[in-house]
N, C-alpha and C positions, 0 to 999 in steps of 0.2 A: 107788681112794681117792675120796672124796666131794670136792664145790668144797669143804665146809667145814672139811675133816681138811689138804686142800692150803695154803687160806688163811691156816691157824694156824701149816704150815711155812711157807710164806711170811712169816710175820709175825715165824719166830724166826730168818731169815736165808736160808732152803735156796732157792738160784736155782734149782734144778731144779723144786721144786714152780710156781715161776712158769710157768716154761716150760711145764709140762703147762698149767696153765690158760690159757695163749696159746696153746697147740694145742687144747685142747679148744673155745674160744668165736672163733675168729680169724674162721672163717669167715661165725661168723653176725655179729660186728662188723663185717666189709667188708661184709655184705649190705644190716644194715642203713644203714650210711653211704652204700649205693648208692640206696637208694630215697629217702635224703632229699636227694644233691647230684647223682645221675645223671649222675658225671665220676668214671671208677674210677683217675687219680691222684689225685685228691681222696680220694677214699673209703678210698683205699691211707693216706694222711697221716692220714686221720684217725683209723683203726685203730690205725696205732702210735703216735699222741698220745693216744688214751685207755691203751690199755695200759702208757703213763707213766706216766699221771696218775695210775693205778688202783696202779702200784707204790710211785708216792712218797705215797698217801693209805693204806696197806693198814692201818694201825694204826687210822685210823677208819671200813674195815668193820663193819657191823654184822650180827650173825650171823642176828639176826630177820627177813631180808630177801634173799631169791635174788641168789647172785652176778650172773645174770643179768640181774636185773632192774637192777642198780647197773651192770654196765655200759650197758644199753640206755641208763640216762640220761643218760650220761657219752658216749657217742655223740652219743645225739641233742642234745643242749650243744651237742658241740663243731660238728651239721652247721647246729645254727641257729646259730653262730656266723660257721661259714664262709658262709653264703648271706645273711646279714646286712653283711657284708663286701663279698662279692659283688654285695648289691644297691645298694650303693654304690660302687661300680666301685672298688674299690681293689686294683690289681694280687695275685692270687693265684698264687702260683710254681706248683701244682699244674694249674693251668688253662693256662698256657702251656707246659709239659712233656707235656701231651695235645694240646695242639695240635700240636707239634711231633711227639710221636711217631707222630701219627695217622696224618701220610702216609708215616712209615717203617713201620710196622707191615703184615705178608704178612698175606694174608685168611685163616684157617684152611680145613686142607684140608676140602672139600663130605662130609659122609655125607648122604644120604637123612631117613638115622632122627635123626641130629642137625639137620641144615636144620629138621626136623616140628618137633624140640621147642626149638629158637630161636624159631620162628616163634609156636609159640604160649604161649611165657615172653613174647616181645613182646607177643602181645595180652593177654593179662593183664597185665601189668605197664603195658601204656597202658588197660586199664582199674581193674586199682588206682589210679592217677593219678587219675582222674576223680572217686574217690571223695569227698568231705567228709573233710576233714583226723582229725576222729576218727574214724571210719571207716577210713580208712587206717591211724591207728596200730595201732589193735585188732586188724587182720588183719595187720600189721607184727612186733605183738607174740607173735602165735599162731604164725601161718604162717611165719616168718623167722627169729626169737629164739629159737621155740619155746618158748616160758616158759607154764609150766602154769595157769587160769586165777587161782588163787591169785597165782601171782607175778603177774600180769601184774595184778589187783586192789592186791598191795601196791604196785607200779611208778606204778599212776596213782592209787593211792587213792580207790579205790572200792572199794561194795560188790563180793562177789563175783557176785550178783545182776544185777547192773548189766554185768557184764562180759561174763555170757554175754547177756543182751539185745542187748548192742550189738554182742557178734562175731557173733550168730545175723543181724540186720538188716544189719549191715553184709556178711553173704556174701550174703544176700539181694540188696539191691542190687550186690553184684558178680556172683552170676549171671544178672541180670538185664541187666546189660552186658557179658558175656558169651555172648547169645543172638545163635545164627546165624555165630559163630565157629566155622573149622573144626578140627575135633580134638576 
């Protein structure tokens, strides 16, 4: 069933169609709430507060527009909201629930082949960081969301034109801080 055959059950009551669409997008929601608050109980809260949000607004979906990309916005809302909050130091419950679990939490057991590709998700992912904020979205939105460059043009509003430029330059300068990384 397509997002948009699901969306329409969803909109005439069927919880199961929800369901499917919180299994099919869950994980690229927490991914990307991971890249923008880089605290995965945060990113945890804030995946299931847009999948709220997204339930009690379903009536004002618009079908002219990637599921996907409506959620990406409704993410990133909610991490600039949270890091706005945060940069005012106002107690975030999700933030002292990782601290506290930090030091309960056992190390996963060591593989080889999984330590390699930890190690170099880290350096990428601290060289996505370094990127220029649109820069990052662009490859947030490609690489993450997965939203095809259409969506990811209707998402920011831009030409489509413009999208590929900026995700062609922006991998640019990410392989460019990625030289000399091993892997």
């Amino acid at each position: 069933m397509t997002d948009t055959e699901l969306i329409q059950k969803c909109q005439q009551g069927d919880k199961q169609a929800f369901e499917e669409l919180v299994q099919r997008y869950y994980q690229k929601a927490y991914a990307t709430a991971m890249f923008f608050v880089k605290n995965p109980d945060a990113a945890l809260d804030i995946s299931q507060e847009a999948f709220l949000r997204i339930y009690r607004n379903l009536d004002q979906y618009r079908f002219d527009h990637a599921f996907g990309g409506w959620l990406y916005q409704i993410v990133k809302n909610l991490c600039l909201n949270y890091l706005e909050r945060k940069r005012r130091k106002w107690f975030v419950f999700s933030d002292a629930f990782a601290r506290q679990n930090g030091r309960l939490r056992e190390p996963a057991e060591p593989f080889p082949d999984r330590l390699e590709q930890e190690e170099q998700a880290r350096w990428i992912w601290k060289a996505v960081q370094q990127l220029p904020e649109k820069d990052r979205e662009i490859i947030l939105l490609k690489e993450v969301a997965e939203l095809s460059y259409q969506e990811i043009a209707d998402t920011l509003h831009i030409p489509l034109g413009t999208v590929m430029s900026r995700l062609y330059y922006a991998r640019k300068k990410l392989a460019e801080l990625l030289k000399g990384v091993p892997g």
